[in-house]
N, C-alpha and C positions, 0 to 999 in steps of 0.2 A: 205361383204355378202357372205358364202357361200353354196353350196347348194351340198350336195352327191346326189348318184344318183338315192337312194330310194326317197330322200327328192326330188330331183325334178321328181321322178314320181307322188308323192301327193300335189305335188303343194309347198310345202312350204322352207323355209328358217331361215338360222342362221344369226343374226346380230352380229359382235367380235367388241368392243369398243376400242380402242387403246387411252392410255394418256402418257404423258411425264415420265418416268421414272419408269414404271410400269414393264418392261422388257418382259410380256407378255400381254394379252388382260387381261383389270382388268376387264371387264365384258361383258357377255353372253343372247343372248337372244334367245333359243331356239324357233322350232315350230313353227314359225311364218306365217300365209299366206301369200304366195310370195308377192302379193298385199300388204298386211300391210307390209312387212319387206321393199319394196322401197318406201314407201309412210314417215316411221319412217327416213330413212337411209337418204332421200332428203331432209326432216325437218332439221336435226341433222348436215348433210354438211354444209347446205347451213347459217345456223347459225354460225356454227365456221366457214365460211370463211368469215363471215359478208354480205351475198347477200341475197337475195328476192329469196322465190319459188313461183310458181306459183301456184295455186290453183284454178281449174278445177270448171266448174259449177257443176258436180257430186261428190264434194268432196273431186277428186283425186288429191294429191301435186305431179309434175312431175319437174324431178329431171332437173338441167342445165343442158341447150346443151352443147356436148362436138364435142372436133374436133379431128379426127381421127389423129394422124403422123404415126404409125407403126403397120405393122403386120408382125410377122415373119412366115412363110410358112411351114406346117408340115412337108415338105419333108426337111427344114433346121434342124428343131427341131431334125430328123432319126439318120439322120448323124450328126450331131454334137455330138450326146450319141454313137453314135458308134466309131467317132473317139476323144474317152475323155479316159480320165486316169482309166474308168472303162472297158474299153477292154485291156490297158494293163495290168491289173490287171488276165482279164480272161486269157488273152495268158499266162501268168506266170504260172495260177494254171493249165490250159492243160499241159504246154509245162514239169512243174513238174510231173501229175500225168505219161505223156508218157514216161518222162524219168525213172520212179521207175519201170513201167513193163518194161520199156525192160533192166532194170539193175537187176531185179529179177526176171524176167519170169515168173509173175506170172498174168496174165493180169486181175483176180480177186480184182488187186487193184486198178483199176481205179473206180467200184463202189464205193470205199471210197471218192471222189471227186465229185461224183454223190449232195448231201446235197451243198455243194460250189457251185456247177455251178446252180443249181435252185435256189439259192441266185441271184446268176449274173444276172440270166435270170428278176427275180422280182426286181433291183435295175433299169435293163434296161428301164423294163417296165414302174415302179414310175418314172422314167427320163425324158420319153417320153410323160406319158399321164399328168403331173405334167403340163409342160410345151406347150403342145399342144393350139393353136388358141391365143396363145398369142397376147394380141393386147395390144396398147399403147396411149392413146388420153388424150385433155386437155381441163379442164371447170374451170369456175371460183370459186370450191370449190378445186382445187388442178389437182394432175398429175395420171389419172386412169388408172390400171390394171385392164386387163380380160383376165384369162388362165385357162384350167383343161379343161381337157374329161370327164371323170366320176363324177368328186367332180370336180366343175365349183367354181368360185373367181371372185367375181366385189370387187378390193379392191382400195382406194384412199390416196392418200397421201395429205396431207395440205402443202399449202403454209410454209416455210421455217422450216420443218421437218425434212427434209436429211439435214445430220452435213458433212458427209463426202462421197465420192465416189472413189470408184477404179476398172479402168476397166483391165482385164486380159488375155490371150491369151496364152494355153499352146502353147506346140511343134507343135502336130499333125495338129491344127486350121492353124498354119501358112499358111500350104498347101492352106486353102481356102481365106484367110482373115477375119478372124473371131474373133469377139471380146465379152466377158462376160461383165456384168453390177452391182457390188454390190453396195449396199449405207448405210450407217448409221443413221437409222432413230429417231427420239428422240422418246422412248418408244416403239419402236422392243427389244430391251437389247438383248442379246449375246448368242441366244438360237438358236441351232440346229432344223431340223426337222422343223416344221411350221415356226418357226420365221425365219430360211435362206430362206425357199421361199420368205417370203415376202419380203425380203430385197436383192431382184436381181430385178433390173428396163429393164435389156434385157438380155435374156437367151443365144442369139447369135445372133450377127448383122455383119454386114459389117461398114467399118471405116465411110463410112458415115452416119450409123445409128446411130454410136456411136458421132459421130461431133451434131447429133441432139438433140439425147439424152442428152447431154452435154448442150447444149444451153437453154436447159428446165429448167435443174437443176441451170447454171449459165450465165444467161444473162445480165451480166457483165462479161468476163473474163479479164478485168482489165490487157487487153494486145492489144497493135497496129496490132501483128499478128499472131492472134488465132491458126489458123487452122496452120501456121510454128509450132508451141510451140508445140502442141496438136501432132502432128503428129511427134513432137521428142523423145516426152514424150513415144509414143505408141511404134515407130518403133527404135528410134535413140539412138546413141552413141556417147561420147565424149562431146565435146566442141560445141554440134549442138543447134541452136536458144536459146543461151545462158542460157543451163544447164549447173555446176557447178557440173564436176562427180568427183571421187576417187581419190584418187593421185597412180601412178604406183608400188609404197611399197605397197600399199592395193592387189596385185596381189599376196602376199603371202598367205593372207585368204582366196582371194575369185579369185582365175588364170581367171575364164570363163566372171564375171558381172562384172568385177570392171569398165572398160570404160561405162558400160551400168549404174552404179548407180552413182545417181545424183541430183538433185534439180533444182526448177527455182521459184521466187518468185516472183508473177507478183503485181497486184495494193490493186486486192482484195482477191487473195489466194497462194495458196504454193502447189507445185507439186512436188510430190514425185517418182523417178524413180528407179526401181531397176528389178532386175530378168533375166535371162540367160531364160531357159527351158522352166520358165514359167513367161514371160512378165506382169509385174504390172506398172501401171501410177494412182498413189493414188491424188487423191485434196482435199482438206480441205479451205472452206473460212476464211480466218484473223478472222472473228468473232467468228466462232465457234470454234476457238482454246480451248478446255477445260483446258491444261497442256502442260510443254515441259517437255524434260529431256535427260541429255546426259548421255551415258553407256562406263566405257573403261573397257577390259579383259586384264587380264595380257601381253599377245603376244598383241594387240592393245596400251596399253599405252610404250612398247618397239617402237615399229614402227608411235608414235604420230597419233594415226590416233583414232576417235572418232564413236560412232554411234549417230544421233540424231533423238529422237521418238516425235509427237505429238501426245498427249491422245486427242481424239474424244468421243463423247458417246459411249455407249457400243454396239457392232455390229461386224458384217465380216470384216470389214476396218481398219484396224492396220498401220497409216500413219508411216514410216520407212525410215531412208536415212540411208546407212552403209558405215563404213570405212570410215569417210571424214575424210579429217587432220583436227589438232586438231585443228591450227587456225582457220580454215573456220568454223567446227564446234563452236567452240566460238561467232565466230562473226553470226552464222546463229542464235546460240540461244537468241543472244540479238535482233539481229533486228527484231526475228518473234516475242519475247514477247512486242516490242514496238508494230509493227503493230498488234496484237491481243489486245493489252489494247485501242489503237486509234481506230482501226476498231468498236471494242463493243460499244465505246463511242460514236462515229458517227452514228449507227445503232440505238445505243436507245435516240440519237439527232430527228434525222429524224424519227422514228418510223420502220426504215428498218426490214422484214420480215427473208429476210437472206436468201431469196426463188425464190420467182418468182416477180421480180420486175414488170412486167405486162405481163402475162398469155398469153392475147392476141398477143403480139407480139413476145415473148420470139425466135419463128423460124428463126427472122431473124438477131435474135442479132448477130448469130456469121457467 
């Protein structure tokens, strides 16, 4: 549901339909009175998630209660876009335009950089209010978003939607602990601008927020010990709670990440580590493995060493392991296409969602 900020001066609302493999919203439901647009929208969840609304002695169907886990703090939202790869972006084009006048004294050409930096300024801005009042809570039609200052978003995800997750953390965030949240959702497809909003589940959290968030999405992690794994994955290198990183020939291609990329393949998914500058820990469950496939470049098939990729639905999350040798790669590609043909087949045994195995408790799974 969302609502600009004309449309919530008059009251009303947009409903956007999302279905599996549509890549954007197949259908629109303008103008609607705010009233009717959640009265439709609580119908319409609570349907697909298979639950009962309730329906009010005036009429009115009020949507599931939800439970609150997250909010992130405007003042986190600030700094976070101040210190993101779009201020170094701006210090470049200062630090360019100061160096032309004083290499041509001509100080007339810094207004030519004038058009650039009121770009910066309005990317800053859409950064900030995009992501503003961000909150995070969970009902029994799925896992609910609500963010935006001006153009506000009540948006929901259904139980076993997200195919894949990766959380990330450039340079700068280190300084705080700070970590990003994208996912792969069935029928977001692989569109910038509106559809990468919606397919960021926390904008910037702390490693605990991310441990929760995680837990929402996989309440199974089909490991004895989550939060070791989880936190090798985010922080670690090497041989730590038995990730399976690079062999030291891969320091040829990559001198900075190769101890940091790696894999761990636990009961019910496969974790992908890679990134130097800017830290990535990708997960993918067995089931929703779409595809595998291994890639050698000429300088990689000299030095045996392999990349192996799992294709996800379409989205932000590009699961990636690079450099492994070739053996390991071999052997990772057979045993994750067993476990994704076994996992599929056990989920559509049981009727497995691939989601939220139960809503209600999912907080304490991990």
């Amino acid at each position: 549901m969302v609502q600009p900020l004309l449309a919530r001066l008059a009251g009303l609302a947009e409903l956007k339909f999302d279905v599996a493999d549509s890549g954007k919203s197949a259908m629109k439901l303008s103008f609607l009175k705010l009233d009717e647009a959640k009265r439709l929208r609580a119908a319409i969840l609570a349907s697909a998630a298979g639950t009962h609304y309730v329906v009010a002695e005036d009429g009115v169907i009020h949507e599931a209660p939800e439970q609150e886990v997250l909010v992130v703090p405007p003042l986190r939202i600030a700094l976070a876009t101040i210190f993101s790869a779009l201020s170094v972006a701006t210090v470049v084009i200062l630090a360019g335009g100061i160096f032309l006048v004083v290499a041509s004294h001509k100080p007339g050409i810094i207004f030519l950089f004038f058009p650039a930096l009121l770009a910066m300024g309005a990317m800053y801005w859409r950064a900030f209010t995009k992501d503003f009042n961000f909150r995070l809570a969970l009902s029994p039609d799925g896992i609910r978003l609500h963010y935006g200052m001006l153009e506000t978003r009540a948006q929901t995800i259904p139980p076993g939607r997200i195919q894949a997750v990766a959380v990330k953390q450039n340079l700068l965030w280190r300084i705080f602990g700070w970590y990003h949240i994208q996912v792969n959702v069935a029928g977001y497809g692989d569109h910038s601008g509106e559809g990468g909003s919606r397919s960021v589940l926390l904008p910037v959290g702390t490693k605990d927020e991310v441990f929760t968030v995680l837990a929402l999405v996989f309440p199974d992690p089909g490991m004895d010990n989550p939060f070791e794994v989880f936190d090798a994955g985010l922080t670690g290198s090497g041989e730590t709670a038995g990730f399976v990183h690079s062999p030291g020939r891969a320091a040829w291609l990559d001198p900075l990440a190769w101890r940091r990329t790696g894999f761990f393949a636990s009961r019910t998914a496969v974790l992908c580590r890679h990134g130097f500058f800017t830290r990535q820990l990708q997960v993918v469950p067995h089931e929703r493995t779409q595809s595998l496939r291994l890639y050698q470049g000429p300088v990689m098939r000299i030095l045996r060493l392999a990349n192996f990729e799992l294709h996800s639905t379409p989205g932000p999350v590009k699961p990636l392991v690079r450099h492994l040798d070739l053996a390991t790669a071999q052997m990772l590609f057979d045993a994750q296409a067993l476990r994704a043909a076994t996992a599929r087949r056990l989920a559509g045994s049981f009727g497995a969602s691939g989601g939220h195995a139960n809503p209600a408790n999912s907080l304490e799974s991990m």
